[in-house]
PLY file of the C-alpha trace (Angstrom):
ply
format ascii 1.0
element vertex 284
property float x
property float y
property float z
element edge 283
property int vertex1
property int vertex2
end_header
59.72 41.76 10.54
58.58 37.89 10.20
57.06 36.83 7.18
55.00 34.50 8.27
51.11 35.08 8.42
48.56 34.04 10.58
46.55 31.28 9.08
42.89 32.35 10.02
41.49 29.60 12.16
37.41 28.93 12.37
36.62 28.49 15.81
33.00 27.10 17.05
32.18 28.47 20.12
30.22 25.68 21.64
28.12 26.43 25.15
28.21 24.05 27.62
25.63 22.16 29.10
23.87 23.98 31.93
22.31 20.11 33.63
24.18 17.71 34.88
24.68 14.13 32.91
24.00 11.21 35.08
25.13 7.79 34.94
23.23 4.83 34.69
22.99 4.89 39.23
21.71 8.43 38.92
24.76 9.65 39.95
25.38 12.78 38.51
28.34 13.02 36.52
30.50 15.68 35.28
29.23 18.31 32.64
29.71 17.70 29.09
30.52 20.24 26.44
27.42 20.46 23.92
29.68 19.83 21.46
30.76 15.83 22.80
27.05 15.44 22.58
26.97 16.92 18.97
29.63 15.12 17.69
27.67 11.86 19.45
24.19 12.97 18.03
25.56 13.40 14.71
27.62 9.75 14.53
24.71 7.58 15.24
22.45 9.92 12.81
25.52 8.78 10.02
25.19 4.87 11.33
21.51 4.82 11.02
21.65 6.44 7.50
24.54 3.96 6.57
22.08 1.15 7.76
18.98 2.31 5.52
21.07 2.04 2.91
22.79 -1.32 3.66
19.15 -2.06 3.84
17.95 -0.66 0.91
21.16 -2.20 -1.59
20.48 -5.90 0.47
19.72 -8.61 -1.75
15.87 -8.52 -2.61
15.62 -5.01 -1.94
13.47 -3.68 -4.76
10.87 -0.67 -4.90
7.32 -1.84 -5.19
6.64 0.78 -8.46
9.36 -1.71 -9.74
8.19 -5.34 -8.34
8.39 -7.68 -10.79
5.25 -9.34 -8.71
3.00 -6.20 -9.79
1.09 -7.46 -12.21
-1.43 -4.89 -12.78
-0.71 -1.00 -11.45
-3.48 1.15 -12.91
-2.80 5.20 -11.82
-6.10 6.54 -13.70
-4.14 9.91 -14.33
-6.15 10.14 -17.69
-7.69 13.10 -18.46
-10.34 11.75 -21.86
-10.83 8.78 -23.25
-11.79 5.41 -22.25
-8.28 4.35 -21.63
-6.90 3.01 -18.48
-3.38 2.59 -19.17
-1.20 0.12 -16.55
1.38 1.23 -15.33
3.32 -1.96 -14.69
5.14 -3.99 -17.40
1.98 -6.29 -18.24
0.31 -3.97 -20.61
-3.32 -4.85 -18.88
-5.08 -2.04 -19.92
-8.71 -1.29 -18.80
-11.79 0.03 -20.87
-14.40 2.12 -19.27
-17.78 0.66 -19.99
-20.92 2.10 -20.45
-21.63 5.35 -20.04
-18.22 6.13 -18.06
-15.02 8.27 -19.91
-12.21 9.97 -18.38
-13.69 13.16 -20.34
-16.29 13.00 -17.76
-14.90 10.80 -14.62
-11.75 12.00 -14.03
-10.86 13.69 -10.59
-8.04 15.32 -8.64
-6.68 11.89 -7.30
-4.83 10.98 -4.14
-2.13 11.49 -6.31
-2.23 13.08 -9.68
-5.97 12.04 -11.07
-8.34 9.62 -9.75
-11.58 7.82 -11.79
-14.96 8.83 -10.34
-17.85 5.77 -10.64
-21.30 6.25 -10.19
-22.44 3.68 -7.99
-23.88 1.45 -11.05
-22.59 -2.22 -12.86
-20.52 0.37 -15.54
-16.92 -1.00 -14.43
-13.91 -0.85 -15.56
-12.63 -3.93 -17.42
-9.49 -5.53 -18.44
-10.26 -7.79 -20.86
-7.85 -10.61 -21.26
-6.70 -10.39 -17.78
-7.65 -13.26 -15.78
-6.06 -11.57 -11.83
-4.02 -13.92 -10.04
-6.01 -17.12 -9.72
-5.97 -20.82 -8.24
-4.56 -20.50 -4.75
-1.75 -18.22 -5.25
-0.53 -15.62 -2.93
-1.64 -11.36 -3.87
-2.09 -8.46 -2.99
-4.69 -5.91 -3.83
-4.42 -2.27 -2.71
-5.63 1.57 -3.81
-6.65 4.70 -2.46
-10.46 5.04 -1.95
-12.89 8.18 -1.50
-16.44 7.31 -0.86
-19.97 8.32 1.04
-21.12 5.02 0.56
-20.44 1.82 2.07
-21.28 -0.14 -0.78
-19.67 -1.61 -4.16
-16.69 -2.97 -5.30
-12.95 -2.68 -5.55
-11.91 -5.78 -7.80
-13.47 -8.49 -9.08
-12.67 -12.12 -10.77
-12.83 -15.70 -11.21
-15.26 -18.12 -11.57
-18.49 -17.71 -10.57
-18.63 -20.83 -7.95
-18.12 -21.28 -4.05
-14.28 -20.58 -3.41
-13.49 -19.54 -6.67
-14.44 -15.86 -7.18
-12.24 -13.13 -5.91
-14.29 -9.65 -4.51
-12.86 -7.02 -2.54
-14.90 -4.30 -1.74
-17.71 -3.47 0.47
-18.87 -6.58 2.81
-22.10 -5.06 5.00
-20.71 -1.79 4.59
-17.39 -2.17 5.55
-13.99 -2.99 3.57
-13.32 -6.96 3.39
-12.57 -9.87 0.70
-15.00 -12.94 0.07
-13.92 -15.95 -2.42
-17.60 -16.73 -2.50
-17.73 -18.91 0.48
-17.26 -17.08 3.86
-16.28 -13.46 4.38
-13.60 -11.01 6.43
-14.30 -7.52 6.63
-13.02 -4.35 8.48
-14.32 -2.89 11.75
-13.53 0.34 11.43
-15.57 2.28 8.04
-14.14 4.11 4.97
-17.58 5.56 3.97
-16.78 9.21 5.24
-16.07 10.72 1.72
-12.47 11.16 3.12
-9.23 9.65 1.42
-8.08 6.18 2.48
-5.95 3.28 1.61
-7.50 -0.35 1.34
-5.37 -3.53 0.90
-5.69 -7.13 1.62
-2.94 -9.41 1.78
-3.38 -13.34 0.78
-0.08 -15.32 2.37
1.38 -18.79 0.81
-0.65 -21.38 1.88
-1.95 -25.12 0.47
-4.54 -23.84 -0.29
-5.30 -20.50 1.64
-8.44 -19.42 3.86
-9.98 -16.16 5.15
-9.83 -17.46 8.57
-6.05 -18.09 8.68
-4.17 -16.60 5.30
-5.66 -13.53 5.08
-5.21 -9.87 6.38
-6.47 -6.53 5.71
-5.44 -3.06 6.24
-6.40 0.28 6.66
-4.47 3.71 5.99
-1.34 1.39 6.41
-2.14 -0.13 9.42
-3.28 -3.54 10.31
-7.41 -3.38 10.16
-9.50 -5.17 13.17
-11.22 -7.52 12.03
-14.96 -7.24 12.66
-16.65 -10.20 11.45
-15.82 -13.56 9.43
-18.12 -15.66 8.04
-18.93 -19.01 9.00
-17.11 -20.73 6.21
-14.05 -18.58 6.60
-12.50 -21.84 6.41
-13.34 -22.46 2.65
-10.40 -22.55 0.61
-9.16 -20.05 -1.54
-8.71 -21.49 -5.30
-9.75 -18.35 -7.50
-11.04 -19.42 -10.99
-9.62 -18.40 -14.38
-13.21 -17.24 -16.48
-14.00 -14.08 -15.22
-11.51 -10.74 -16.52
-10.45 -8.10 -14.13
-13.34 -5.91 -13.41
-13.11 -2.50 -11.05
-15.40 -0.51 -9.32
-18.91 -2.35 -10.44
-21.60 -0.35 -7.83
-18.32 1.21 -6.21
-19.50 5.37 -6.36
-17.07 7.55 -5.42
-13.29 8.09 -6.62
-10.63 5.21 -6.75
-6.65 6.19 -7.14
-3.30 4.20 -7.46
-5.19 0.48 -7.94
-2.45 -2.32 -7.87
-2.27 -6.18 -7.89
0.64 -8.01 -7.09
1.27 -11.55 -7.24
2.51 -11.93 -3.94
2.08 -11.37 -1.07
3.57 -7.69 0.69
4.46 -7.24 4.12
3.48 -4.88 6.90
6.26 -2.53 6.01
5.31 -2.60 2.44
1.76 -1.79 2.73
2.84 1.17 5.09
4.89 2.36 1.75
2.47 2.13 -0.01
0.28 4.26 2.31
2.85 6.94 2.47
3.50 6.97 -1.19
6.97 5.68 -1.15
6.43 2.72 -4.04
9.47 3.86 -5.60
11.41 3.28 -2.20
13.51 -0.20 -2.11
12.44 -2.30 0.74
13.41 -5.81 0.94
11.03 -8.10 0.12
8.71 -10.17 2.37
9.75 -13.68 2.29
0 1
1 2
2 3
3 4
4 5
5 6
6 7
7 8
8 9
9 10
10 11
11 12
12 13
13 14
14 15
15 16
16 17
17 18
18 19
19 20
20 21
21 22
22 23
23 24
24 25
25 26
26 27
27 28
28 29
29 30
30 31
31 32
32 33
33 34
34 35
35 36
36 37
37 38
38 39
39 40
40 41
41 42
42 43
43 44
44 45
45 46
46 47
47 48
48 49
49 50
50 51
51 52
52 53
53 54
54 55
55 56
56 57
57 58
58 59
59 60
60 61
61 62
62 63
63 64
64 65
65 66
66 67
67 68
68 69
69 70
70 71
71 72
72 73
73 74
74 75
75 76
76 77
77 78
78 79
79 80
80 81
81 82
82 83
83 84
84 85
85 86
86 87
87 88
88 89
89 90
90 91
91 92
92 93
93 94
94 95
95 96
96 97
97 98
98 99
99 100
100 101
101 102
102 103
103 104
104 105
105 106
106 107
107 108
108 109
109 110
110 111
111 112
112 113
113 114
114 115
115 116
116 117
117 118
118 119
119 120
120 121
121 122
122 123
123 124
124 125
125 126
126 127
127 128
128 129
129 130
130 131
131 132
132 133
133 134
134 135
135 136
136 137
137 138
138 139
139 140
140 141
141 142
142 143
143 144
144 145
145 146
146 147
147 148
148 149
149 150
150 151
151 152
152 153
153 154
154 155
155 156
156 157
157 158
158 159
159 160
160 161
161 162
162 163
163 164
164 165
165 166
166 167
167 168
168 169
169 170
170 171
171 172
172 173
173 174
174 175
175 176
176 177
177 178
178 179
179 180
180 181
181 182
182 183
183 184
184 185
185 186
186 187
187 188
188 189
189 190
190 191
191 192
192 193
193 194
194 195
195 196
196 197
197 198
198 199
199 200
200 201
201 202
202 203
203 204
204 205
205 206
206 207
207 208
208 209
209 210
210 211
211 212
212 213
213 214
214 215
215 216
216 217
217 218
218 219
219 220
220 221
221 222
222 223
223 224
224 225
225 226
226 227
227 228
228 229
229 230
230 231
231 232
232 233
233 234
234 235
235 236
236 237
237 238
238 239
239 240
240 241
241 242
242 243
243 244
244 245
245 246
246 247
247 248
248 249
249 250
250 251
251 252
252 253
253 254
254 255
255 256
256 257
257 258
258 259
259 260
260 261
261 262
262 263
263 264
264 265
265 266
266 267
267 268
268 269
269 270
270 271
271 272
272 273
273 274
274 275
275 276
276 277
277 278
278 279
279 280
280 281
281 282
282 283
């Protein structure tokens, strides 16, 4: 009697493929075993996920919760006080004025909690913190839920043609104005629904509306539905005014961030899908 055993083998029974393959004349071809096209399927799924992360370990890759160009990252996950802690590494913390608290404004958020605002000049100010001024490339963007077509995101500067920095409502719609022409949104965000608001300001000596800027909507680039007729004013945002957010805004705002450069398409669209803490190289 032999000693030897039979080393159990694991067989995949694989059905073949019932249609013809044809070749790039339309010829048909002869039939392929599911399991060729498995074993093809499942070698460019491994290439593509060996890209992402070639991509995502390339030089400048970097999540955006981590940017060293977010200078301001406010979550408004508070549940009392008048606190508004930020979240990036600049320690610009907000005060609620007036009659606002987190005791009494805070909301289920886009993610975690969002601050509710009344629709009044009771903002939400970081005192010491002048935004990103002169004619310097940003990025604003947060997560909006609103009725009303009215009020504003973020505020600063000086207080003089081309040298303030609003974005917020422009005739009911979305847009930026330096205080000297205007760009706003076509499409509204006044539906008391959840969306995500950015505006992008590229490199330029010095910057306009007309050519520099762009806006988006739910991470896609907005249409643009009107600009004003001194779009072509420069950008050069003034140092005297802090950080204010939400003055007349009513409704909830969520995830507010500033950065200090300016993001690309792909980078808004993280932020729109909540992936910040997903490395994406940077826009250059």
């Amino acid at each position: 009697m032999s000693s030897r055993r039979e080393i159990p083998r694991t067989v995949a029974v694989v059905p073949r493929v019932r249609d013809a393959v044809c070749d790039s004349a339309g010829r048909s071809s002869p039939l392929l075993p599911t399991g060729v096209l498995l074993l093809s399927f499942l070698f460019s799924t491994a290439v593509s996920a060996a890209d992402a992360k070639v991509a995502s370990n390339a030089p400048g890759a970097v999540g955006l919760d981590s940017d060293p160009h977010l200078v301001g990252w406010w979550k408004f996950d508070e549940a009392s006080g008048k606190r508004a802690a930020d979240s990036s590494k600049h320690s610009h913390d907000g005060t609620l004025e007036g009659s606002l608290s987190f005791d009494t404004h805070s909301a289920p958020g886009r993610s975690g909690k969002a601050v509710r605002l009344e629709g009044n000049n009771d903002c939400i100010r970081m005192a010491g913190f002048k935004g990103v001024i002169g004619t310097q490339p940003r990025t604003v963007a947060a997560w909006i839920k609103t009725p009303a077509g009215e009020g504003d995101l973020t505020t600063w500067g000086t207080n003089d043609h081309g040298q303030m920095w609003i974005f917020g409502h422009i005739r009911g719609r979305i847009g930026v104005t330096p205080k000297g022409g205007y760009l706003y949104m076509k499409a509204g965000t006044d539906d008391d629904a959840w969306h995500h608001v950015a505006v992008v300001v590229r490199e330029a000596s010095p910057p306009n509306l007309h050519d520099d800027v762009k806006l988006f909507r739910d991470g896609e680039l907005a249409e643009i539905d009107d600009i004003g007729l001194l779009d072509l004013w420069p950008i050069e945002t003034g140092d005297q005014q802090d950080v204010c957010v939400g003055r007349r805004f009513k409704g909830l705002i969520d995830d507010l961030r500033i950065y200090d450069r300016a993001l690309s398409e792909d980078e808004v669209k993280a932020l729109f899908k909540l992936e910040g803490d997903r490395p994406l190289p940077q826009a250059k």
